[in-house]
C-alpha positions as CSV (number, residue, x, y, z in Angstrom):
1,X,17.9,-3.0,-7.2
2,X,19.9,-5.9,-5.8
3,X,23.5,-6.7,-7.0
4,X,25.4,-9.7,-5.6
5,X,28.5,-11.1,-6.8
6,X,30.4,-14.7,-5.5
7,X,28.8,-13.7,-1.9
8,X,31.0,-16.0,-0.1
9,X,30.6,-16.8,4.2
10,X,32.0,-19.1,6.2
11,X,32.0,-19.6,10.3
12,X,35.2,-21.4,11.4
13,X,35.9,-24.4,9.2
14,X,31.7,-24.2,8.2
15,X,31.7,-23.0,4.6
16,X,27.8,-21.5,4.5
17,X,27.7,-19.7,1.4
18,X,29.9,-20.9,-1.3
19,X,30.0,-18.4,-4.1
20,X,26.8,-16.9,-4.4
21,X,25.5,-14.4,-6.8
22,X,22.0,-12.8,-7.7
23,X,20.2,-9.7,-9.7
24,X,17.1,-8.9,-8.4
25,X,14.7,-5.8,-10.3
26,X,13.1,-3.2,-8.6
27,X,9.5,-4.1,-7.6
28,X,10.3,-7.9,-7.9
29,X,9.1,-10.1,-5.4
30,X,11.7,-13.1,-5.1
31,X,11.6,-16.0,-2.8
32,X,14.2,-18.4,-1.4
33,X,13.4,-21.8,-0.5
34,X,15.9,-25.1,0.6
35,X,16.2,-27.2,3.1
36,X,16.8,-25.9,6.9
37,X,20.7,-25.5,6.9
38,X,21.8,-24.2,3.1
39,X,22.3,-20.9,3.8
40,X,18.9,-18.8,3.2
41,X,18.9,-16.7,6.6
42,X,22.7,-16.1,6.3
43,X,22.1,-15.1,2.1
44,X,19.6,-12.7,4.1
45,X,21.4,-11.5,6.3
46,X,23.9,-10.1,4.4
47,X,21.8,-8.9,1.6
48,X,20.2,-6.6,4.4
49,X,23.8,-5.9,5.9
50,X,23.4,-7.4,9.0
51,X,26.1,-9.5,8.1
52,X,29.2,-8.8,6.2
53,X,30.5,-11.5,3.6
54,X,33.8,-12.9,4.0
55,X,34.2,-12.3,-0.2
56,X,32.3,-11.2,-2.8
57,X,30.5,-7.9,-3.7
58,X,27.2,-6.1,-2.8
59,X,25.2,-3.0,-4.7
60,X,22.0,-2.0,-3.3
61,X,20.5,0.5,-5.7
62,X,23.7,2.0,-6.6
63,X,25.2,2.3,-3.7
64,X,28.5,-0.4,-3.3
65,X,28.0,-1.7,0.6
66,X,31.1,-3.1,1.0
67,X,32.5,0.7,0.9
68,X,30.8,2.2,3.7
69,X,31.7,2.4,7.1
70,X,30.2,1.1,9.9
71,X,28.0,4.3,10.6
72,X,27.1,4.9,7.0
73,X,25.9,1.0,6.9
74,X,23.6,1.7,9.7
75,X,22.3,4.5,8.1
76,X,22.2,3.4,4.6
77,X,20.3,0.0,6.5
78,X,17.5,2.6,8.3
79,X,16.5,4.6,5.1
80,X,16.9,1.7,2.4
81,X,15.8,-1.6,4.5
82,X,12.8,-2.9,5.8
83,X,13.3,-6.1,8.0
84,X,10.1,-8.7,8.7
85,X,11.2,-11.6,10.5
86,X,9.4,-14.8,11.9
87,X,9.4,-13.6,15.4
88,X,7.8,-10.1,15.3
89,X,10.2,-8.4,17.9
90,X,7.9,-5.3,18.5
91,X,8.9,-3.8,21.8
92,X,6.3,-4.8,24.9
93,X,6.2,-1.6,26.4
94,X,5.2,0.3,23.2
95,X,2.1,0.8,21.8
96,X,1.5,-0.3,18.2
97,X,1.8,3.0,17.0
98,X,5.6,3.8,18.9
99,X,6.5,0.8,17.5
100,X,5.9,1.9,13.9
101,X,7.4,5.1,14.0
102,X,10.3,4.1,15.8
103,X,12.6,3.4,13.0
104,X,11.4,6.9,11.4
105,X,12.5,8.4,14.6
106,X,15.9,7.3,14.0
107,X,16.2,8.6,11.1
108,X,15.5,11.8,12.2
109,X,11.9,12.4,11.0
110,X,10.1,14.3,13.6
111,X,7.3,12.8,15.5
112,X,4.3,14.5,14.1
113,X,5.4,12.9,10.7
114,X,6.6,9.9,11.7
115,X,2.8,9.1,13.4
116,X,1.4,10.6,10.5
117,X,2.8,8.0,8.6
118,X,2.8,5.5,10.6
119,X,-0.8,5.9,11.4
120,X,-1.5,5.8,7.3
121,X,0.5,2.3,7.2
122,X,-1.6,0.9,10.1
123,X,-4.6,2.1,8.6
124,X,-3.9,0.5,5.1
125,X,-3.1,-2.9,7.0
126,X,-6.4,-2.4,9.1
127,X,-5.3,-1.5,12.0
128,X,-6.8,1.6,12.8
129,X,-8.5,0.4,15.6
130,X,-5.1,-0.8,17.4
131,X,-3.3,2.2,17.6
132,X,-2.9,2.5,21.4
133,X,-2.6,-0.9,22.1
134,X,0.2,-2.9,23.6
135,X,1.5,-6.0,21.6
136,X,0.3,-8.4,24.4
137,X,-2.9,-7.2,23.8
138,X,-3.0,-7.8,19.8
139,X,-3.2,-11.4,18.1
140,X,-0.3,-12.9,16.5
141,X,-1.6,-11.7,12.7
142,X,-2.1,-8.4,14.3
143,X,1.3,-8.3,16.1
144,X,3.1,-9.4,12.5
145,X,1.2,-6.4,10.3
146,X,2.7,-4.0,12.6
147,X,5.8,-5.3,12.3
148,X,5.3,-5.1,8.7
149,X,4.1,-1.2,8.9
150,X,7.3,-0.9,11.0
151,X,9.3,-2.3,7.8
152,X,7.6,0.5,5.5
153,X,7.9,3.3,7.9
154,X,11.0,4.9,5.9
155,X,9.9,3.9,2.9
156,X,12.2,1.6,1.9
157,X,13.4,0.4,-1.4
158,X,13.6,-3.3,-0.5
159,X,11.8,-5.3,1.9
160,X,13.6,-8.9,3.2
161,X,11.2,-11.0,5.2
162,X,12.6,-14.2,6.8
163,X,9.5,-16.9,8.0
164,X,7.5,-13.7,7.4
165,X,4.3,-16.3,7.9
166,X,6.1,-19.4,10.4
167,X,4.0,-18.3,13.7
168,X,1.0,-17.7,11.7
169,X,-2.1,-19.7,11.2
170,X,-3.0,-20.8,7.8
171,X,-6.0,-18.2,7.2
172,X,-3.9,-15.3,8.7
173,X,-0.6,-16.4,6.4
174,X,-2.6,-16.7,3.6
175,X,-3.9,-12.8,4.5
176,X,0.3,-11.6,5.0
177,X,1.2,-13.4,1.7
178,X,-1.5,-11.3,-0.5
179,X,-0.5,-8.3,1.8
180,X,2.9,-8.6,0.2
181,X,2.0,-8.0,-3.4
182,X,-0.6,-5.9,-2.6
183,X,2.6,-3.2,-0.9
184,X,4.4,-4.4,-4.3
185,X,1.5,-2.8,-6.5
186,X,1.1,0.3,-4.0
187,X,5.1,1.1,-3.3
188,X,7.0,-0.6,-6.1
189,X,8.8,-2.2,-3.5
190,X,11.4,-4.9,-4.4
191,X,11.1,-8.1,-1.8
192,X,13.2,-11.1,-1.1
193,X,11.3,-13.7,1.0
194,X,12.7,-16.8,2.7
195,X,10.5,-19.2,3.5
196,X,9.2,-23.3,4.1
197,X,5.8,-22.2,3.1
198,X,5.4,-23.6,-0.9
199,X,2.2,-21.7,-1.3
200,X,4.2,-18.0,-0.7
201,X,7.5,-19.6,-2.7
202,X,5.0,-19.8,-5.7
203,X,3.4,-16.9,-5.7
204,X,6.4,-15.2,-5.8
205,X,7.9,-14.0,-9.7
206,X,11.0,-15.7,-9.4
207,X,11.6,-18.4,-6.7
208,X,15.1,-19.2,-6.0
209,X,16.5,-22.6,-4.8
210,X,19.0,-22.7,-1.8
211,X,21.1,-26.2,-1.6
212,X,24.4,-26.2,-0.3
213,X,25.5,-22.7,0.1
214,X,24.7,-22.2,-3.2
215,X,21.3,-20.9,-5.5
């Protein structure tokens, strides 16, 4: 699913990532762990093509991302990628539902499908109560499972969560980190997780090392 060869990224004079390659299956659930500094976020980053390595190759189920353009990146990133991150960014003024659907809007899905869907994702995470509510009006577990239907909406073929479970309390984290597998089983999904949290890092099937810019 995943294909990275001698992913290398500096900033300035800051070498980051030194050389870096990785396989990852479809439906594998990997996770990256190391010290704050070696490189995870950036590694993450660029596997979800928010960020462009200064050397080294990429393949994302077949598809070599270092040949596309700009707008067929974005696109490629909107049907293929789903992004959890520590801090939920869900937009204030939406309701849980508009969140979900928005990234299905953008890729052109029209909006009785897109809430159809994203009313079914909602409802799997338990959250059929919380359609019409705001995010200021949802807990912080709540707030992160939308963000996490918002990930699925397009159905994508690989998930990347960074901190998906830093703002969490232990009860709730414990709940995302079963959620996880549980979207494995259902969508054959393949994730890559970077996290602090050992209890997540083990569960995974691999768990990967960062130290140094390198795995």
């Amino acid at each position: 699913m995943i294909k990275a060869s001698n992913i290398q990224k500096s900033y300035g004079t800051l070498n980051v990532l030194k050389g870096v390659s990785i396989d990852i299956q479809k439906g594998e659930v990997i996770s990256i762990v190391g010290a704050s500094g070696a490189g995870k976020t950036t590694l993450l980053h660029i596997l979800g093509t928010l960020d462009k390595a200064n050397n080294g190759t990429l393949e994302i189920n077949g598809v070599k991302i270092h040949e596309l353009n700009d707008k067929k990146l974005a696109e490629f990133r909107n049907r293929n990628i789903g992004f959890v991150f520590q801090f939920h960014h869900l937009l204030p003024e939406f309701t849980a539902l508009e969140n979900v659907c928005i990234p299905a809007f953008i890729a052109g899905i029209s909006k009785s499908a897109a809430e159809e869907k994203a009313i079914e994702l909602l409802t799997f995470l338990g959250l059929q109560n919380r359609l019409e509510h705001k995010p200021s009006a949802l807990s912080g577990g709540e707030q992160q499972r939308v963000a996490v239907a918002r990930a699925l909406i397009n159905n994508p073929a690989v998930v990347l969560a960074d901190e998906p479970s830093g703002n969490l309390d232990s009860a709730t984290a414990k709940e995302l980190h079963s959620l996880f597998f549980t979207l494995r089983q259902k969508f054959n999904q393949t994730f890559v997780i970077v996290t602090h949290n050992e209890e997540l890092a083990n569960m995974a099937d691999r768990k990967l090392v960062m130290r140094d810019g390198n795995l």
